[in-house]
PDB file of N, CA, C and O in Angstrom:
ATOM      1  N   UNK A   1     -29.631  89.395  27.226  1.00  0.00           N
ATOM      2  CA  UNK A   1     -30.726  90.069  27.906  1.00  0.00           C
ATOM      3  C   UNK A   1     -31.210  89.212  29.073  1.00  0.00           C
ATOM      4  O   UNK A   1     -31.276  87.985  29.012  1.00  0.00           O
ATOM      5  N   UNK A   2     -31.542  89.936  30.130  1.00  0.00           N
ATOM      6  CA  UNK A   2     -32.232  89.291  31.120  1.00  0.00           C
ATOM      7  C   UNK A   2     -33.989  89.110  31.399  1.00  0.00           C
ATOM      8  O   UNK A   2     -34.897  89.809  30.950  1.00  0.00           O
ATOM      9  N   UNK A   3     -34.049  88.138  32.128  1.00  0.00           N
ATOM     10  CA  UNK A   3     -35.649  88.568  32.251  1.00  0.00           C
ATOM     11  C   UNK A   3     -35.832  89.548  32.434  1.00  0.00           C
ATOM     12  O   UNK A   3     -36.642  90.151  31.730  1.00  0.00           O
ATOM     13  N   UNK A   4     -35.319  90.023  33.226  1.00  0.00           N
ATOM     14  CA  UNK A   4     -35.690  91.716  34.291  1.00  0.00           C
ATOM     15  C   UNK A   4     -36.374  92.660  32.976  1.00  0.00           C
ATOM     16  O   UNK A   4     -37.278  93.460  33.215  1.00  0.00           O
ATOM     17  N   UNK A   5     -35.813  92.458  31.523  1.00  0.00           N
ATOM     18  CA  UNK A   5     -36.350  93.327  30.460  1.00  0.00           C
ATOM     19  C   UNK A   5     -37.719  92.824  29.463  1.00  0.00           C
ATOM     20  O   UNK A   5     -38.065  93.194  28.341  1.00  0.00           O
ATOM     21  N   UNK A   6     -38.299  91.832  30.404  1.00  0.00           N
ATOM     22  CA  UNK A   6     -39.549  91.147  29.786  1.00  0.00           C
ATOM     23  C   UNK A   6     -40.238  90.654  31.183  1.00  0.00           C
ATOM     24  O   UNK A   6     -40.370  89.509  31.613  1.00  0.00           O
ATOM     25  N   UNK A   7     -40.603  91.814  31.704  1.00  0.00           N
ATOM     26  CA  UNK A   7     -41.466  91.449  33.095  1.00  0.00           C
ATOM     27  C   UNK A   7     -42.687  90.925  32.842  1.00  0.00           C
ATOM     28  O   UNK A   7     -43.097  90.309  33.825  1.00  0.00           O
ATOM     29  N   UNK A   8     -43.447  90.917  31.913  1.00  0.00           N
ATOM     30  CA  UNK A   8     -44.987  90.418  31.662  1.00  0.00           C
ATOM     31  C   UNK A   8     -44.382  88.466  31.243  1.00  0.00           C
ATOM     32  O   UNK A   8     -44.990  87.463  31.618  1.00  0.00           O
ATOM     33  N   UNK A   9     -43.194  88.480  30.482  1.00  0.00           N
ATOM     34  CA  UNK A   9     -43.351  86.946  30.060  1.00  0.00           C
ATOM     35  C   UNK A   9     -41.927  86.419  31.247  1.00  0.00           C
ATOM     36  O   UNK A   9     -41.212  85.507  30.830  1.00  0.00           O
ATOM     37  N   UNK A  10     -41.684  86.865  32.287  1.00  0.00           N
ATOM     38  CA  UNK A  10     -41.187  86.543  33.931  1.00  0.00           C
ATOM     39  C   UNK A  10     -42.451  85.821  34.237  1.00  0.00           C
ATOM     40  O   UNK A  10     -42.387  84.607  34.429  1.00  0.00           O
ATOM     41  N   UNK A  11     -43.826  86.563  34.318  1.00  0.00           N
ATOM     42  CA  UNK A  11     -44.762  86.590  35.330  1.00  0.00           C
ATOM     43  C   UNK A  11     -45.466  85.291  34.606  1.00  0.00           C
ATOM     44  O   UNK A  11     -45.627  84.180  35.113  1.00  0.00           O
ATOM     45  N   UNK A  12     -45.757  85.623  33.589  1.00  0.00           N
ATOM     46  CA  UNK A  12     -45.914  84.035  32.926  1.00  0.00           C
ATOM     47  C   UNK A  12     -45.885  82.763  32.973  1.00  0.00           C
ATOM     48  O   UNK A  12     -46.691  81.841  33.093  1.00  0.00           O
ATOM     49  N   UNK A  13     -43.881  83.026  32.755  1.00  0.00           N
ATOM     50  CA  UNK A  13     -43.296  81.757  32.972  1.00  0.00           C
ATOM     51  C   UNK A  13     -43.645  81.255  34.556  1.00  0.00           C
ATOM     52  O   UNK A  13     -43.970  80.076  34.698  1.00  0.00           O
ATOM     53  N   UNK A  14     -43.585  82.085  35.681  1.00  0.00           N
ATOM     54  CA  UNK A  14     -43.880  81.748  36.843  1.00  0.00           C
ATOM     55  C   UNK A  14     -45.007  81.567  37.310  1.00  0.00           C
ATOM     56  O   UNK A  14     -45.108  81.099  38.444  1.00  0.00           O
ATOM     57  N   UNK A  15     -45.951  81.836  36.682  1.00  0.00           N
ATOM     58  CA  UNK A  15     -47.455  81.352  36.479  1.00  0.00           C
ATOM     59  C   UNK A  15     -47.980  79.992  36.120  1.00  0.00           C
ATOM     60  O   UNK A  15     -49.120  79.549  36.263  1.00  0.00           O
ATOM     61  N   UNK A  16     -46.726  79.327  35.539  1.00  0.00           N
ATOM     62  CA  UNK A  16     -47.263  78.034  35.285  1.00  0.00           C
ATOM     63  C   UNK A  16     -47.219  77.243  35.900  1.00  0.00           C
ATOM     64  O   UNK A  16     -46.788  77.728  36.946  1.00  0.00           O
ATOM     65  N   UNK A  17     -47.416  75.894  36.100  1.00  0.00           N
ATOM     66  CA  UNK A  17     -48.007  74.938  37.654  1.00  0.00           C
ATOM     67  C   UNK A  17     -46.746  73.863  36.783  1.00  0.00           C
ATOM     68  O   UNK A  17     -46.756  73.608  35.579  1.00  0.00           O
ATOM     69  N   UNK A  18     -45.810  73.412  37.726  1.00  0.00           N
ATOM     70  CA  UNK A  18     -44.838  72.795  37.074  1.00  0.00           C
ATOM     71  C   UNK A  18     -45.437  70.932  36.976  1.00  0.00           C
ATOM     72  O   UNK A  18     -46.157  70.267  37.720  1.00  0.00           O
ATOM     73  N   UNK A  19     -44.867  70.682  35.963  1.00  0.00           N
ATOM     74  CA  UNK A  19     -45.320  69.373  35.594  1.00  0.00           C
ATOM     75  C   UNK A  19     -44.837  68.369  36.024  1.00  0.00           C
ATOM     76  O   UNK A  19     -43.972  68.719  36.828  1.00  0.00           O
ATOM     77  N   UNK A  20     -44.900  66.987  35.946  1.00  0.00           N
ATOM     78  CA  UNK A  20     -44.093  65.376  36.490  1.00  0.00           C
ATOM     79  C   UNK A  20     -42.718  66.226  35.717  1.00  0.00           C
ATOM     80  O   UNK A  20     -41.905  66.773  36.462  1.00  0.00           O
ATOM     81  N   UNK A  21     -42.547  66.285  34.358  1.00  0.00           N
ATOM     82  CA  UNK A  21     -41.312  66.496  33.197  1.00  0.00           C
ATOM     83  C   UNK A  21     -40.741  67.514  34.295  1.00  0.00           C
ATOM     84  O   UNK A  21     -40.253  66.908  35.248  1.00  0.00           O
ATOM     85  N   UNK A  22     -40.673  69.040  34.411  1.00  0.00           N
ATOM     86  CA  UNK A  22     -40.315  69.727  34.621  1.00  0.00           C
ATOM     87  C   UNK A  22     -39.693  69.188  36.085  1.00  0.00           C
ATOM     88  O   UNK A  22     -38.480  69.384  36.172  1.00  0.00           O
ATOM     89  N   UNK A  23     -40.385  68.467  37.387  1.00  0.00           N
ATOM     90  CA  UNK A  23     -39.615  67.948  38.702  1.00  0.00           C
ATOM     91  C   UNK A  23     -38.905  66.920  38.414  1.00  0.00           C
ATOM     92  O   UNK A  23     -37.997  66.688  39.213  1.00  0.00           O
ATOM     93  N   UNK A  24     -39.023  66.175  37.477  1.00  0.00           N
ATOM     94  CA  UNK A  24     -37.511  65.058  36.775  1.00  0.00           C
ATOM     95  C   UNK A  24     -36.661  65.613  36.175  1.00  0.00           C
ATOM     96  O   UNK A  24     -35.535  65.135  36.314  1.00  0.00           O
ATOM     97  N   UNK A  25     -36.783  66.634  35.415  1.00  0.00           N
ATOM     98  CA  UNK A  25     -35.559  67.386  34.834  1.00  0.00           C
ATOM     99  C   UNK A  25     -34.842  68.437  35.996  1.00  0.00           C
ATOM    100  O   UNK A  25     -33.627  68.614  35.909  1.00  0.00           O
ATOM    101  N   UNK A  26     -35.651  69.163  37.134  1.00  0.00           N
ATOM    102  CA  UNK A  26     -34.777  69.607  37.918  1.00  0.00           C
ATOM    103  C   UNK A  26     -34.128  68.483  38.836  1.00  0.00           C
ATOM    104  O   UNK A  26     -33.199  68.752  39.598  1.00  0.00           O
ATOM    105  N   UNK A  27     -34.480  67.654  38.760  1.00  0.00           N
ATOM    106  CA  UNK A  27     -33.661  66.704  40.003  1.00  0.00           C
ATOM    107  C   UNK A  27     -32.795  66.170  39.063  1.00  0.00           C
ATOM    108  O   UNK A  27     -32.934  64.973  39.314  1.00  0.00           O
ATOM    109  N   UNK A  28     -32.069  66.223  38.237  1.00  0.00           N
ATOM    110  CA  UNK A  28     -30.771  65.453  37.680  1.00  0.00           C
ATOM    111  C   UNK A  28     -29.956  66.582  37.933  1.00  0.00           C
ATOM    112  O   UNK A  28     -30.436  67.712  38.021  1.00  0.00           O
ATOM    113  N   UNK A  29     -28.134  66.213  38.117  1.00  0.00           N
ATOM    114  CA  UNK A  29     -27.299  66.974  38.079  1.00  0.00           C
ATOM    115  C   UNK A  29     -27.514  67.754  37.215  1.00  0.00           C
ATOM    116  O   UNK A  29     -28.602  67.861  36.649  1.00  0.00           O
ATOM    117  N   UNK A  30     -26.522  68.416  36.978  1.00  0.00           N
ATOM    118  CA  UNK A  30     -26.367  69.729  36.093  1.00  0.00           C
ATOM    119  C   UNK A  30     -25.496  68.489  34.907  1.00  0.00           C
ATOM    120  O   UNK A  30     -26.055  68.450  33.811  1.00  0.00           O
ATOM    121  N   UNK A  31     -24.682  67.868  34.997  1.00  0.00           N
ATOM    122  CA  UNK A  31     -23.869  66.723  34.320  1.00  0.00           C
ATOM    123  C   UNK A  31     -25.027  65.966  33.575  1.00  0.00           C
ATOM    124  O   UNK A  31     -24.993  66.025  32.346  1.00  0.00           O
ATOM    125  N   UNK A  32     -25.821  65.418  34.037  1.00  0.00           N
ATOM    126  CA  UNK A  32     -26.676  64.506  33.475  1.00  0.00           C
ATOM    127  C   UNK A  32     -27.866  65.563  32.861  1.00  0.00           C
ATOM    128  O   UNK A  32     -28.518  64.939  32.023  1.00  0.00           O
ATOM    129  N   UNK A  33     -28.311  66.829  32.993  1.00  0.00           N
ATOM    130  CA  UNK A  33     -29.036  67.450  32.124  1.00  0.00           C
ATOM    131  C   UNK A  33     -27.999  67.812  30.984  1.00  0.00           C
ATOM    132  O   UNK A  33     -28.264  67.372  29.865  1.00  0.00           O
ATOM    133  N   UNK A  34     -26.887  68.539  31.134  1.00  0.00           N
ATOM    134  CA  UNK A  34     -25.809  68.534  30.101  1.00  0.00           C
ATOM    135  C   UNK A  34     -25.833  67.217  28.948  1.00  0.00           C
ATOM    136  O   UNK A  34     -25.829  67.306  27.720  1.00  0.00           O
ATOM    137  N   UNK A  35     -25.858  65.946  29.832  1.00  0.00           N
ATOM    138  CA  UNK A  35     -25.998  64.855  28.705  1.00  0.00           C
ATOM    139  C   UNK A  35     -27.389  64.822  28.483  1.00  0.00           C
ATOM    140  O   UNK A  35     -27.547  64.644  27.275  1.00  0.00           O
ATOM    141  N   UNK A  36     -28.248  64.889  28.939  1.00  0.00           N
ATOM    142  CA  UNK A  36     -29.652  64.870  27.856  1.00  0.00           C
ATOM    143  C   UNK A  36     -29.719  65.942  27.062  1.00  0.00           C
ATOM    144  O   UNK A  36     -30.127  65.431  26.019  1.00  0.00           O
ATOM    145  N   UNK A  37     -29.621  66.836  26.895  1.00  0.00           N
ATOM    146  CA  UNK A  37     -29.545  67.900  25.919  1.00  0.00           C
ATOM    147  C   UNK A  37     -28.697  67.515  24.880  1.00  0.00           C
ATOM    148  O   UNK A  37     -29.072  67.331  23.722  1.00  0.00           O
ATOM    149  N   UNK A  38     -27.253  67.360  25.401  1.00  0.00           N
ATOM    150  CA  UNK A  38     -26.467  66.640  24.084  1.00  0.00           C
ATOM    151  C   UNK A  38     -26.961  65.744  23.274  1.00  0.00           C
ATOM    152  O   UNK A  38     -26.980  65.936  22.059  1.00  0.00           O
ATOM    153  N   UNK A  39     -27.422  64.653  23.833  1.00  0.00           N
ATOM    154  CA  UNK A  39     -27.517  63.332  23.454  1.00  0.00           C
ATOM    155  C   UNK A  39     -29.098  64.048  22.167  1.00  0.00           C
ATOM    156  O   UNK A  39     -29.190  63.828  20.959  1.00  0.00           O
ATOM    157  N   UNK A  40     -30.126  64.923  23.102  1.00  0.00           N
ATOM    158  CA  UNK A  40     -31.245  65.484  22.064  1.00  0.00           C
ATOM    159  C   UNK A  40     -30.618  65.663  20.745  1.00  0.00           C
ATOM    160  O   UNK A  40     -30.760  65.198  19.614  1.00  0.00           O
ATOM    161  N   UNK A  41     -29.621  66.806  21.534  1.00  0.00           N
ATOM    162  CA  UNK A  41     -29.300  67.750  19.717  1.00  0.00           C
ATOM    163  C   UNK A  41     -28.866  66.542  19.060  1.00  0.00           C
ATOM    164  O   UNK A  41     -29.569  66.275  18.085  1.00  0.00           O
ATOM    165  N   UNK A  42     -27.947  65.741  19.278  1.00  0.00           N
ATOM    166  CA  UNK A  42     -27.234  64.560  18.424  1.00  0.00           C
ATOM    167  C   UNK A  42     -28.536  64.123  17.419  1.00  0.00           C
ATOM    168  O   UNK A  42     -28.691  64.161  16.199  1.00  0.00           O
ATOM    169  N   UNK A  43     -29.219  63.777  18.323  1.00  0.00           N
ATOM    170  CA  UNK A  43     -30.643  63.048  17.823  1.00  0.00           C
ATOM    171  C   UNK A  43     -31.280  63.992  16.956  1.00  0.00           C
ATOM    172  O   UNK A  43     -31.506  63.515  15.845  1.00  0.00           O
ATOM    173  N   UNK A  44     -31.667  65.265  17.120  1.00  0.00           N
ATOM    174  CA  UNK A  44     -32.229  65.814  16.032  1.00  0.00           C
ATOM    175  C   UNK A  44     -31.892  66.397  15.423  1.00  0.00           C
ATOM    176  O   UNK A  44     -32.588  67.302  14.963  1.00  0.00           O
ATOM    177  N   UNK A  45     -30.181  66.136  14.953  1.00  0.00           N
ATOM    178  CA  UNK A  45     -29.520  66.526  14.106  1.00  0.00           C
ATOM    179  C   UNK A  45     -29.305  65.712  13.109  1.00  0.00           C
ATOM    180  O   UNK A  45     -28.913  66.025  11.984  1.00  0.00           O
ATOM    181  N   UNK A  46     -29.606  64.460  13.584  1.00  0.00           N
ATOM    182  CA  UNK A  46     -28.878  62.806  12.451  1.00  0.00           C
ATOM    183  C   UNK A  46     -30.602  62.357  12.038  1.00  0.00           C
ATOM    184  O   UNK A  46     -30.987  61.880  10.971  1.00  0.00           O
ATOM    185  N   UNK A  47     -31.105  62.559  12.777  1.00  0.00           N
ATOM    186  CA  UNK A  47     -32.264  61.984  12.474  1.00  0.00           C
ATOM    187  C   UNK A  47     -33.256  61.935  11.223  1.00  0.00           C
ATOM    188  O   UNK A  47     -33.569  61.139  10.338  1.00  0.00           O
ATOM    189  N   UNK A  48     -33.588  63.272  11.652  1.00  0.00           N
ATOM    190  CA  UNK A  48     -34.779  63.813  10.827  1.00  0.00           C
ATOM    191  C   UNK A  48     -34.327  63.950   9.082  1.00  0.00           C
ATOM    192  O   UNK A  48     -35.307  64.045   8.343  1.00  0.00           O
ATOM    193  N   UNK A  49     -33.123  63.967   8.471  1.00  0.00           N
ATOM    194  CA  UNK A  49     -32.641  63.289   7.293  1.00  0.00           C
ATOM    195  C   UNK A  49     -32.483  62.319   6.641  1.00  0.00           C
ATOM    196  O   UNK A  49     -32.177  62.182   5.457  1.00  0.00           O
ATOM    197  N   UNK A  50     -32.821  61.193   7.897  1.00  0.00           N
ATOM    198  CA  UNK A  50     -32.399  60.219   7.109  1.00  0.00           C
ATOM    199  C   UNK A  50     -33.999  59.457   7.067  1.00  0.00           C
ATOM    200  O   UNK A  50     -34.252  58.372   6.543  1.00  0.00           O
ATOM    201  N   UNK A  51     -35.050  60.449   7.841  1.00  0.00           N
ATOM    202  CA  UNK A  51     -36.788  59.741   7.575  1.00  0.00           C
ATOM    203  C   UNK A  51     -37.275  60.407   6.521  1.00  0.00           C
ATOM    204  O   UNK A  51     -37.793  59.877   5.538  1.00  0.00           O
ATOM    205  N   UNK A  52     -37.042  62.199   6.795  1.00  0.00           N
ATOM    206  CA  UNK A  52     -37.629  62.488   5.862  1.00  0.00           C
ATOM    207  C   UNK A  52     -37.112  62.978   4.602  1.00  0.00           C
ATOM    208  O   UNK A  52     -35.896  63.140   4.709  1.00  0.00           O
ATOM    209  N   UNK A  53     -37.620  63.334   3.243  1.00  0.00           N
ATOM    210  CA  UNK A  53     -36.732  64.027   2.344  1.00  0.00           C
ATOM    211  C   UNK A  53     -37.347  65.273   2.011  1.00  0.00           C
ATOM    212  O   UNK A  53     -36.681  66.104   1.393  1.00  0.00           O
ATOM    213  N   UNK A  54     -38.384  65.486   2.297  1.00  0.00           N
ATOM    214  CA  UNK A  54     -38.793  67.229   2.362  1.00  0.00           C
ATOM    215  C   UNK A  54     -38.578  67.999   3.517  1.00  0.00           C
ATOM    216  O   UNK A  54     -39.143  67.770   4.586  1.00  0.00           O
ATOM    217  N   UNK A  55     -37.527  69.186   3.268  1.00  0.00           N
ATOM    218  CA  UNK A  55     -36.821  70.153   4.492  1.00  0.00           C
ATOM    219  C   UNK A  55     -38.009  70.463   5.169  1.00  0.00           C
ATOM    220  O   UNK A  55     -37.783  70.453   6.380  1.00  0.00           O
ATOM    221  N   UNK A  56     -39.515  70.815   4.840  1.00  0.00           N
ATOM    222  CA  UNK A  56     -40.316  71.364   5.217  1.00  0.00           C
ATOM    223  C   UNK A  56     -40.409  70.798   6.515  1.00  0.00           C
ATOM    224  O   UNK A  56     -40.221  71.485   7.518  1.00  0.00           O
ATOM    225  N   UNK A  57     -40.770  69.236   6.577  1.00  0.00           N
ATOM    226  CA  UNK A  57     -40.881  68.457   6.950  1.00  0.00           C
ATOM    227  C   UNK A  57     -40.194  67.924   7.932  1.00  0.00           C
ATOM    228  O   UNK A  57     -40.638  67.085   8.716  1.00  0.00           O
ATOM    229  N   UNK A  58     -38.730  68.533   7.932  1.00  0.00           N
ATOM    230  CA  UNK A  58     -37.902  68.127   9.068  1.00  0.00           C
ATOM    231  C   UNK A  58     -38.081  68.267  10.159  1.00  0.00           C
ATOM    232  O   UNK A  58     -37.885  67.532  11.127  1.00  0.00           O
ATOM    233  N   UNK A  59     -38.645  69.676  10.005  1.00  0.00           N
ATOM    234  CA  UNK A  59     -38.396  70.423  11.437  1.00  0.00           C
ATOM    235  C   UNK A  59     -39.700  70.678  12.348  1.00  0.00           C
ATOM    236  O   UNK A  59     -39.724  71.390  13.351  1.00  0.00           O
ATOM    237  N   UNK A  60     -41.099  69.741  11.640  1.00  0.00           N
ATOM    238  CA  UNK A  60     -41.655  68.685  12.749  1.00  0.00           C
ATOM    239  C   UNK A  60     -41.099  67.930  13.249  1.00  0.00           C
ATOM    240  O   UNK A  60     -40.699  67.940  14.413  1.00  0.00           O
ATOM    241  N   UNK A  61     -40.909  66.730  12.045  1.00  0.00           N
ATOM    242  CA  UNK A  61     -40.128  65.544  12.772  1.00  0.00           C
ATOM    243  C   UNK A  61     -38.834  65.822  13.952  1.00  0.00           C
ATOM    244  O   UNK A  61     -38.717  65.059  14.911  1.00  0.00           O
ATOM    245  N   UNK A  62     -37.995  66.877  13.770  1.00  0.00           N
ATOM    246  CA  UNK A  62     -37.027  67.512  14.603  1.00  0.00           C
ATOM    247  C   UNK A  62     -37.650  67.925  15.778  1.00  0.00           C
ATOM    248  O   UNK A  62     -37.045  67.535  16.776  1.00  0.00           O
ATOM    249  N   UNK A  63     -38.730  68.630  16.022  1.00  0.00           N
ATOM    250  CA  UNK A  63     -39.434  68.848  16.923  1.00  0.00           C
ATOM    251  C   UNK A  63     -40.201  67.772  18.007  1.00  0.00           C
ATOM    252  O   UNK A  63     -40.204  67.543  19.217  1.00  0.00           O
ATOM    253  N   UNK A  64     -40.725  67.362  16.997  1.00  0.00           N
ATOM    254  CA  UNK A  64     -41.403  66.094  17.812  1.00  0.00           C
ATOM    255  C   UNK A  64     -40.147  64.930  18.515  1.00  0.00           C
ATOM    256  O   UNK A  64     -40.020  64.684  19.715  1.00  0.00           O
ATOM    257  N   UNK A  65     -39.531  64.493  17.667  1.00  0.00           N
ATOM    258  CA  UNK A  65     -38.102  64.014  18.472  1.00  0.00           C
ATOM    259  C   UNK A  65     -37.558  64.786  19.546  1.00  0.00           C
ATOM    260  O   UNK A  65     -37.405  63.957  20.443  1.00  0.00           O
ATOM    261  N   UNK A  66     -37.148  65.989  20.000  1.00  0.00           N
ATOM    262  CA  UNK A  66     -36.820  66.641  20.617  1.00  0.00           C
ATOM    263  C   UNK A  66     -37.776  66.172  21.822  1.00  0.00           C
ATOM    264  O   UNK A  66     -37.388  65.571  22.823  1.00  0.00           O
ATOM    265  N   UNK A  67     -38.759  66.458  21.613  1.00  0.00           N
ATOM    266  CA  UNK A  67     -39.494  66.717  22.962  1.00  0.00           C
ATOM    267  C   UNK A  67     -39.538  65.214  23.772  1.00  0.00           C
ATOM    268  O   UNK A  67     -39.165  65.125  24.942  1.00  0.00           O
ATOM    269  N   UNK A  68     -40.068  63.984  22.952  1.00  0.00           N
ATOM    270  CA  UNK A  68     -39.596  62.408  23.274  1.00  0.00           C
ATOM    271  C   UNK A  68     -38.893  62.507  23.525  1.00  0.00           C
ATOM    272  O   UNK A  68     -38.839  62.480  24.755  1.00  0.00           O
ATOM    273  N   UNK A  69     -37.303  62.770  22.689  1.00  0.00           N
ATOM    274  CA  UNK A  69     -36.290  62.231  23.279  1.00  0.00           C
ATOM    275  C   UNK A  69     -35.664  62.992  24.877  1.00  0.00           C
ATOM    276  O   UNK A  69     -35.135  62.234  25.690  1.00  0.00           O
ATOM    277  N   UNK A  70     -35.739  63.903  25.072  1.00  0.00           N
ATOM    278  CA  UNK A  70     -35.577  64.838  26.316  1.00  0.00           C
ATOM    279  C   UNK A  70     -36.333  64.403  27.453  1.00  0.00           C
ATOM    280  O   UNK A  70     -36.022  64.386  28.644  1.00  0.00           O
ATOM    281  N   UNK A  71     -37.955  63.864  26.550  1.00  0.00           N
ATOM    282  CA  UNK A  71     -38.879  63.485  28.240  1.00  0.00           C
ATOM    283  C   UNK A  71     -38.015  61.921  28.078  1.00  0.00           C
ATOM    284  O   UNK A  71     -37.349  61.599  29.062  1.00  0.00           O
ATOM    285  N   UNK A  72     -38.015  61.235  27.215  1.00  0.00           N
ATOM    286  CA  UNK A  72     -37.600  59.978  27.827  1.00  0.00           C
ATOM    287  C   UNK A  72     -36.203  60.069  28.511  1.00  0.00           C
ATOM    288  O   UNK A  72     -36.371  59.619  29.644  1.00  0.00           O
ATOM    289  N   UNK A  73     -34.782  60.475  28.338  1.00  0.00           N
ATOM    290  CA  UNK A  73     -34.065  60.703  28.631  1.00  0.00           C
ATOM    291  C   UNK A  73     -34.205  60.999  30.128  1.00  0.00           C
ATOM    292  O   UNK A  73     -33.761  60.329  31.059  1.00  0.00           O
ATOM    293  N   UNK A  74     -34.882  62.089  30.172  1.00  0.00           N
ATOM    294  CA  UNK A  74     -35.007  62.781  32.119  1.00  0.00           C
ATOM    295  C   UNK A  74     -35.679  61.542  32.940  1.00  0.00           C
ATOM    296  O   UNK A  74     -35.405  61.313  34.119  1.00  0.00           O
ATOM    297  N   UNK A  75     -36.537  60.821  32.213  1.00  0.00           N
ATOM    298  CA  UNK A  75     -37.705  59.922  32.781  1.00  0.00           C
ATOM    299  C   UNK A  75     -36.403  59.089  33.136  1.00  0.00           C
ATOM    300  O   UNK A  75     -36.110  58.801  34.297  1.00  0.00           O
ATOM    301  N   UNK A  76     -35.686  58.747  32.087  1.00  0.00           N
ATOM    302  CA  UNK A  76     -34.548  57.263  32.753  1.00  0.00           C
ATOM    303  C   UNK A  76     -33.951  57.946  33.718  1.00  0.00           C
ATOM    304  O   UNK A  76     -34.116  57.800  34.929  1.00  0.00           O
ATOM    305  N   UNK A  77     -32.860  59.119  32.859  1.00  0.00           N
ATOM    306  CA  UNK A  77     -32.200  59.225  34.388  1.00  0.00           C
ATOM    307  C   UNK A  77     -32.893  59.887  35.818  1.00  0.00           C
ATOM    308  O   UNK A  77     -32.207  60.035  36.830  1.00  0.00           O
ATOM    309  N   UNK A  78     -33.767  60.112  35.784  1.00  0.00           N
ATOM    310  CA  UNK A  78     -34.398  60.061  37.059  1.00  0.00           C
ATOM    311  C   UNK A  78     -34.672  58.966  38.038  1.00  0.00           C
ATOM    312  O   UNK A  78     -34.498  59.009  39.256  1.00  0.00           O
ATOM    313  N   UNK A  79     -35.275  57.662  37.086  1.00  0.00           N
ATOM    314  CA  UNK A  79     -35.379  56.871  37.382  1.00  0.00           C
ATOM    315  C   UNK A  79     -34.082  56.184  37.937  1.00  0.00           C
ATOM    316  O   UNK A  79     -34.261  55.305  38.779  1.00  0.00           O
ATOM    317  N   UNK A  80     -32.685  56.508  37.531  1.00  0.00           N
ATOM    318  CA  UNK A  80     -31.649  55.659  37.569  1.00  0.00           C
ATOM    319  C   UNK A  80     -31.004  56.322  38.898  1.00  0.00           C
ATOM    320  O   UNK A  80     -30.260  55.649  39.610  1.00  0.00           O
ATOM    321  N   UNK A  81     -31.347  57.797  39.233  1.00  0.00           N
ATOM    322  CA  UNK A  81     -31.174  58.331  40.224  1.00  0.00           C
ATOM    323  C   UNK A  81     -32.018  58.003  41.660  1.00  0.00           C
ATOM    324  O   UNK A  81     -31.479  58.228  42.744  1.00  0.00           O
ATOM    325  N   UNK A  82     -33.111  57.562  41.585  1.00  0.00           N
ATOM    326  CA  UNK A  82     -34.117  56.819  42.696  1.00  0.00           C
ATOM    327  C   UNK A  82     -33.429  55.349  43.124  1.00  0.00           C
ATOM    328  O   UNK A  82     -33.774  54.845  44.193  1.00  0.00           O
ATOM    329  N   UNK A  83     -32.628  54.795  42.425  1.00  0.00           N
ATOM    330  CA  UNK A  83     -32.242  53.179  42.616  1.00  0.00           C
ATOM    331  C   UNK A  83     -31.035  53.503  43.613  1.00  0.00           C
ATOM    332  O   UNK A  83     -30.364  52.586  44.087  1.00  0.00           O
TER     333      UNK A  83
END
């Protein structure tokens, strides 16, 4: 499905005032967002099993990792892209 079939949450998404995160993640290649995403899922796939032992529980900890590991990730390679 395309946006074109959810015009109220189009107008939304384009409603929002983009953040520091959001102009570091568009300025990396398409290659180097490919590897931060990978490198995420890796991470909150191995992770969150071996801290926590209630499933409930994972998929904060999965969450909250996700979002760290993605902003730190863009933050470096952005940074590694300015040098």
């Amino acid at each position: 499905m395309t946006s074109r079939s959810f015009p109220r949450l189009r107008r939304l998404c384009n409603a929002l005032p983009k953040t520091k995160y959001d102009r570091q993640f568009e300025s990396l290649s398409a290659l180097q967002q490919l590897l931060a995403f990978a490198v995420t899922t890796a991470v909150v796939l191995a992770v969150p099993p071996l801290v926590v032992d209630a499933p409930e529980a994972r998929i904060t900890v999965a969450v909250s990792l996700a979002i760290g590991v993605l902003y730190s990730l863009s933050s470096l390679l952005a940074r590694y892209n300015r040098r």
